[in-house]
C-alpha positions as CSV (number, residue, x, y, z in Angstrom):
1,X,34.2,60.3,29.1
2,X,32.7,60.4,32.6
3,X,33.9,63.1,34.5
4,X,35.0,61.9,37.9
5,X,34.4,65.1,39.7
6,X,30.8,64.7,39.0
7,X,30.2,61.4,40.4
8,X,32.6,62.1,43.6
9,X,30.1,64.8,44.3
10,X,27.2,63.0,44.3
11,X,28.7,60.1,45.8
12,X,29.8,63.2,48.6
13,X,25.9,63.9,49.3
14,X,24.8,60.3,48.8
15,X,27.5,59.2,52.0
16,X,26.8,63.2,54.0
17,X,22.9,61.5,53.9
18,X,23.5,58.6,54.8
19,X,25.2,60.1,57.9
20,X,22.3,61.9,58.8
21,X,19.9,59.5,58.6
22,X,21.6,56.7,60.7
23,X,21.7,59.6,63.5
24,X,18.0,60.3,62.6
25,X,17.6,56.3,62.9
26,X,18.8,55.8,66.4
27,X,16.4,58.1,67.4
28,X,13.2,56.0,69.4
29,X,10.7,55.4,66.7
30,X,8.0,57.4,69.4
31,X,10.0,60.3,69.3
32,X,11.0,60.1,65.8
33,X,7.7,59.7,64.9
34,X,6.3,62.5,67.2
35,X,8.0,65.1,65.2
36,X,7.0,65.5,62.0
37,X,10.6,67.9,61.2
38,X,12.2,64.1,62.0
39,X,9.9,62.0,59.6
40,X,10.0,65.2,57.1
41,X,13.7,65.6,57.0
42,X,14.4,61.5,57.2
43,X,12.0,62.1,53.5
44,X,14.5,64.7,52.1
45,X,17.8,63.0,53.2
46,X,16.0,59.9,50.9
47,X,15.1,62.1,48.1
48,X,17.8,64.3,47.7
49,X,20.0,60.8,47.9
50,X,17.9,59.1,45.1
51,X,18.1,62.2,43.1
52,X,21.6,62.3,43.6
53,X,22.3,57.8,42.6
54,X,19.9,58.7,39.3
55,X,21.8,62.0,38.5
56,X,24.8,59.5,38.7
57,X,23.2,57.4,36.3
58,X,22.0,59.6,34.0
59,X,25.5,61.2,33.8
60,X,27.3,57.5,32.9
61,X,24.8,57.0,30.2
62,X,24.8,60.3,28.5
63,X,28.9,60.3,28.7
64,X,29.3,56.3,27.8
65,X,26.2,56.9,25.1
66,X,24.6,53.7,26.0
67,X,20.9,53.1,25.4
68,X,18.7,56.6,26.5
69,X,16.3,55.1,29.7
70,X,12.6,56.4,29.2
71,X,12.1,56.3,32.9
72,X,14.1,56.1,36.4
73,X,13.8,52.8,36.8
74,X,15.2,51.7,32.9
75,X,18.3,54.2,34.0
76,X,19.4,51.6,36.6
77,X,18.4,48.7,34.1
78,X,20.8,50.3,31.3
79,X,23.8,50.4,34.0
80,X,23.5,46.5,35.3
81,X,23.0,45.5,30.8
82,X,25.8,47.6,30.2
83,X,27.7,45.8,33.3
84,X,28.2,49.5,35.4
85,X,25.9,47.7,38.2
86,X,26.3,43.8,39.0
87,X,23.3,42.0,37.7
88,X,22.6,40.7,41.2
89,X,22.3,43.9,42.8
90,X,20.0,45.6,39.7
91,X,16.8,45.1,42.0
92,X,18.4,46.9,44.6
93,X,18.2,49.8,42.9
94,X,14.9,49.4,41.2
């Protein structure tokens, strides 16, 4: 059973990023790009938010026991075949 707790969290990071990006984002792209601790921590918002989707993922399948993903991208492949992701938005993800 997928533990709800889990994904809230991530979901928590995933949505305090995002946050923190969009202020990094109306930055002007000079200035944002004239200091490298802008462009360097816009990097680690992104990371830290994909590591935090996948971990997402990753949780889902193990719990549901669907098909084990070999890479990243398969992990977001299993979730839109076993209908967790709509088909239309798989490449999204990918």
């Amino acid at each position: 059973m997928v533990d709800k707790e889990v994904i809230q969290n991530k979901i928590t990071i995933m949505e305090n990023n995002l946050i923190k990006m969009e202020t990094l984002a109306k930055l002007p792209e000079e200035e944002f790009l004239d200091k490298f601790y802008y462009v360097e921590s816009a990097k680690h918002l992104l990371q830290i938010s994909i590591e935090a989707m996948l971990d997402i993922a990753n949780h889902i399948i193990a719990r549901e026991r669907y098909r084990i993903p070999k890479t990243y991208t398969e992990a977001i492949i299993v979730l839109v075949e076993e209908g967790i992701l709509p088909q239309d938005k798989g490449n999204t993800f990918i």
